[in-house]
LUMZAVO-165038 format. One record per residue: x, y, z of N, C-alpha, C, CB in turn; residue in three letters. Coordinates in pm, whole numbers, padded with zeros to 5 digits, always signed. Last residue first. Glycine has a CB too. Example, Ala and Ser with C-alpha at 12.3 -4.5 7.8 and 13.67 -1.06 7.14 Angstrom:
+01285-00225+00708+01367-00106+00714+01290+00003+00787+01408-00060+00572Ser/+01319-00569+00780+01230-00450+00780+01320-00330+00780+01131-00447+00905Ala/
REM end
This chain:
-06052-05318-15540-06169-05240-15610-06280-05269-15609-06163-05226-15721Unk/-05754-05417-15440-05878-05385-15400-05934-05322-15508-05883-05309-15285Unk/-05477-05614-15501-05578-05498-15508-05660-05467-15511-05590-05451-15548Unk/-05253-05740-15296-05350-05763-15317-05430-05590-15361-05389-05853-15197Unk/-04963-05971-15244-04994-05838-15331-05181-05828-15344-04906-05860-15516Unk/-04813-06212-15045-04913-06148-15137-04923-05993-15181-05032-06175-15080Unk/-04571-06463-14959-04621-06347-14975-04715-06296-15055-04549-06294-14990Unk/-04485-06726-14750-04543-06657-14877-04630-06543-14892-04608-06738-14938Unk/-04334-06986-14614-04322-06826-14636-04381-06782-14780-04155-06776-14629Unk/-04334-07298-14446-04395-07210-14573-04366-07077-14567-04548-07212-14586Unk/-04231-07581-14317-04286-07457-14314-04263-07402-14423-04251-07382-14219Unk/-04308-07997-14324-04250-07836-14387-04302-07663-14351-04287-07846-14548Unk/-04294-08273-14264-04367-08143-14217-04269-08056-14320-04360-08098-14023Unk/-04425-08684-14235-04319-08516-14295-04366-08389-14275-04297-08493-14465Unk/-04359-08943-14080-04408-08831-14107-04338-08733-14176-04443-08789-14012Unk/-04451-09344-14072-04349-09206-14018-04433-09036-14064-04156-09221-14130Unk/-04543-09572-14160-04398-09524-14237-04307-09382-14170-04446-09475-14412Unk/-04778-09636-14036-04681-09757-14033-04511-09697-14113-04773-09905-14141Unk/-04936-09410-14257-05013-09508-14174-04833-09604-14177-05201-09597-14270Unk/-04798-09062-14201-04817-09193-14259-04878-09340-14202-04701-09215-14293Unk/-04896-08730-14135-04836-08853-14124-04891-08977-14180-04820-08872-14003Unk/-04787-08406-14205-04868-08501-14276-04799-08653-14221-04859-08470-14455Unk/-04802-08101-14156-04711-08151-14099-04856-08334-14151-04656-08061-13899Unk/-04705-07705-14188-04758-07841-14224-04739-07966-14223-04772-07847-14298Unk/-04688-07398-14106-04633-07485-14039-04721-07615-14092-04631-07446-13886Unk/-04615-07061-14279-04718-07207-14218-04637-07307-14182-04826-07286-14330Unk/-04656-06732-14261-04611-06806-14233-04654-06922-14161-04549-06760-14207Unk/-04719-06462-14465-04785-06583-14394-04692-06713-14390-04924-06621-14471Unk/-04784-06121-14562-04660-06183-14538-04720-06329-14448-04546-06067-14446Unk/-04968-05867-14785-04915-05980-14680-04820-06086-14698-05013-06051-14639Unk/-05050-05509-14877-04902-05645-14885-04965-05756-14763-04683-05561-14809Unk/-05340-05400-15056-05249-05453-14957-05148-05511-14941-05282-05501-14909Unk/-05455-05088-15177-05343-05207-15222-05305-05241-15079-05192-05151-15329Unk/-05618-04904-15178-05667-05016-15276-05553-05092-15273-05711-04974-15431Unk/-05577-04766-14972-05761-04865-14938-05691-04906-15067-05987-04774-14934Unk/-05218-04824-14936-05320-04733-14940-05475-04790-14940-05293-04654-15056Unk/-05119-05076-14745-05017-04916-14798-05104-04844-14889-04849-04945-14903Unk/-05197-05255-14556-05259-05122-14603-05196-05088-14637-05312-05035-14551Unk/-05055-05552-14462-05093-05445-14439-05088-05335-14519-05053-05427-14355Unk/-05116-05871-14276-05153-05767-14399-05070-05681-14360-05306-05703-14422Unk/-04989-06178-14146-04968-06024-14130-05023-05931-14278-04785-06001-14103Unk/-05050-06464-14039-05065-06402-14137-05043-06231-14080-05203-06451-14202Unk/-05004-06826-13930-04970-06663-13908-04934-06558-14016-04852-06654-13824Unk/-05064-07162-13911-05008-07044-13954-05044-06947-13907-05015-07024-14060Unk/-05082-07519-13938-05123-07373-13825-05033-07280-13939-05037-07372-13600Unk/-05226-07841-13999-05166-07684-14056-05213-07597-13920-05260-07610-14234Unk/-05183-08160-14032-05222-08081-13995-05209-07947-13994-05223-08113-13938Unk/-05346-08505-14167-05249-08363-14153-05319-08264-14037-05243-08265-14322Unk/-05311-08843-14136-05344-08702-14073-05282-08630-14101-05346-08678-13958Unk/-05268-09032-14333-05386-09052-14154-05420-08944-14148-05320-09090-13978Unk/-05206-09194-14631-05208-09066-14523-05315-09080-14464-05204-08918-14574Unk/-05030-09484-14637-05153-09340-14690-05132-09280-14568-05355-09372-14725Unk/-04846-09652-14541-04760-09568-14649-04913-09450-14695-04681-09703-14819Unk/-05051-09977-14542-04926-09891-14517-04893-09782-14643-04793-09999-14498Unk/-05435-09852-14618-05263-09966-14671-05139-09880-14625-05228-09992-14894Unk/-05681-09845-14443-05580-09797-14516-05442-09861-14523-05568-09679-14478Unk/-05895-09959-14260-05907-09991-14390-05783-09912-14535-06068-09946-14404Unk/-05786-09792-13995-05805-09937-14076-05788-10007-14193-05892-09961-14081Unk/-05768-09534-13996-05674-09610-14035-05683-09707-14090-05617-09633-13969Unk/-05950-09229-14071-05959-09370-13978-05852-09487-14073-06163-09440-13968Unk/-05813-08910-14062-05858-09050-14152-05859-09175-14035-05721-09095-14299Unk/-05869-08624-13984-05767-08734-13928-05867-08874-13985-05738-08722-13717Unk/-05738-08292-13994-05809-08363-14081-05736-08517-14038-05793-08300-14247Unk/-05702-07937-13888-05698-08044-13854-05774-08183-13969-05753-08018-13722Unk/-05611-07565-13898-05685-07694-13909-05663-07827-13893-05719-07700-13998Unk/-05557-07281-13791-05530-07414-13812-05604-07528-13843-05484-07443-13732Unk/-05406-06921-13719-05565-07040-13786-05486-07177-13776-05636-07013-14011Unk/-05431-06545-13764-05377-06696-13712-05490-06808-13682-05293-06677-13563Unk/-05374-06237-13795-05461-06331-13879-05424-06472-13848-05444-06306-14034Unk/-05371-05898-13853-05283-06009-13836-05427-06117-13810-05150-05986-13693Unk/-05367-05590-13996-05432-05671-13975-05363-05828-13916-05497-05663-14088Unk/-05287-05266-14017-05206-05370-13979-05378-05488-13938-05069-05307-13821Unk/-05454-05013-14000-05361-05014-14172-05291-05175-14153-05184-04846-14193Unk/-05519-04940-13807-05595-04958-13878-05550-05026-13996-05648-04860-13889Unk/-05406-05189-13534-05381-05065-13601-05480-05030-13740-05226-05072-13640Unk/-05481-05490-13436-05418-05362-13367-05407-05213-13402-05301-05388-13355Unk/-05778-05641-13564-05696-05510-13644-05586-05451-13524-05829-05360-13699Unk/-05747-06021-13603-05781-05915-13512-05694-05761-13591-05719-05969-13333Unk/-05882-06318-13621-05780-06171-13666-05815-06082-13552-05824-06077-13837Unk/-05894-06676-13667-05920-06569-13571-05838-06465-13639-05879-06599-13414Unk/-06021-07012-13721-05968-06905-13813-05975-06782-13715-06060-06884-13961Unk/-05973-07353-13761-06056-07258-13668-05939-07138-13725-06070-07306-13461Unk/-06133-07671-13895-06025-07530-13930-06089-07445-13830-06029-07447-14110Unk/-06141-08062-13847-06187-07939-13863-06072-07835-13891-06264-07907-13746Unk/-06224-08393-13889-06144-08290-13864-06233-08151-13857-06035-08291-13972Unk/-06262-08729-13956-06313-08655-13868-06211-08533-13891-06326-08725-13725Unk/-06320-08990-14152-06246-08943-14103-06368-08794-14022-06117-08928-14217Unk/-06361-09317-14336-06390-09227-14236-06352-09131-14169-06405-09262-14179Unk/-06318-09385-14659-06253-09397-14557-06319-09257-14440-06089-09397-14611Unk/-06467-09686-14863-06454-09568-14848-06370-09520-14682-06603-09522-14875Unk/-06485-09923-14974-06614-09882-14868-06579-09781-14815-06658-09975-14753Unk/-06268-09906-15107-06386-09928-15221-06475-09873-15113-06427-10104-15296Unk/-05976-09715-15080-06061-09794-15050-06219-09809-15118-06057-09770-14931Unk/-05834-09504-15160-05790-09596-15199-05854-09683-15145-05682-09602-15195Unk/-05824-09224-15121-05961-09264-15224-05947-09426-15283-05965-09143-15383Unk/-05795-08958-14942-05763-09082-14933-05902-09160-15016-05734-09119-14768Unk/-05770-08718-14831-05809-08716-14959-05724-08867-15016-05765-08558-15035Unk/-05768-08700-14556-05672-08657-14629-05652-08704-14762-05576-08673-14569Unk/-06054-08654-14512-06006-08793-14490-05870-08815-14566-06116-08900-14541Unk/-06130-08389-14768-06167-08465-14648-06068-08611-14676-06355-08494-14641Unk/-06159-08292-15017-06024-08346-14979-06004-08342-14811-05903-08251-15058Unk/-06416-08352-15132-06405-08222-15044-06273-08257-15011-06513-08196-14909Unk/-06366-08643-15220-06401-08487-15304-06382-08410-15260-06509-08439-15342Unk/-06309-08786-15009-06168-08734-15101-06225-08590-15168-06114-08869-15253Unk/-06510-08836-14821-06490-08703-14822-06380-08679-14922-06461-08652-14685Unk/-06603-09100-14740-06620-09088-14882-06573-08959-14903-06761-09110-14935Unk/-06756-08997-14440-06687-09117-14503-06682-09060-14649-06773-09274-14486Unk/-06714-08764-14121-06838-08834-14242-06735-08982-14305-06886-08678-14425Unk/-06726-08482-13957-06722-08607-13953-06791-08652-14077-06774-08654-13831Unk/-06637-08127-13907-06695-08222-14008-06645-08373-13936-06626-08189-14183Unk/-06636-07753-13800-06556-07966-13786-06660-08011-13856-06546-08087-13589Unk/-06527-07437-13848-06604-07523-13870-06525-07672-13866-06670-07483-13990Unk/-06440-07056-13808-06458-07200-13782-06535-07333-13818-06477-07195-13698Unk/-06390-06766-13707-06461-06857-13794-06405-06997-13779-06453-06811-13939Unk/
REM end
């Protein structure tokens, strides 16, 4: 699964890295691409990323241009109504003129089916 977008004015949809500090609004372009696959019945795994990149111009040192995310997801089945997963992300956000920051993520789920 998958989907890219281009447009202007996107903070609502937290398009254009949800940059709302301009009056004529800020242009940006990105997308998310999403893939799994089952090796086993009970084991699902799950890896994705997306992308989101603001047009600079009209942005004041210190907003945000661009993020970006990848990760890696592992389910798995310990009976049809309860799953565990385990997802590990990689996020990484840069600055117009100031530099960048990233962080990875570990987080786990509990999930019950019915």
């Amino acid at each position: 699964l998958g989907e890219a977008y281009t447009g202007s004015n996107l903070h609502t949809y937290y398009g254009g890295v949800a940059n709302l500090n301009t009056i004529e609004g800020t242009d940006a372009q990105g997308g998310w691409l999403s893939v799994w696959g089952k090796p086993h019945s009970k084991v699902k795994l799950i890896a994705g990323g997306g992308l989101d990149h603001a047009d600079d111009q009209l942005l004041a040192d210190g907003s945000r241009t661009n993020n970006q995310t990848f990760y890696g997801t592992v389910e798995y089945q310990l009976v049809p109504q309860v799953t565990l997963g385990l997802e590990l992300s990689h996020n990484e956000t840069e600055y117009k003129n100031t530099g960048s920051s990233d962080n990875f993520r570990i987080q786990s789920a509990f999930m019950l089916n019915f």
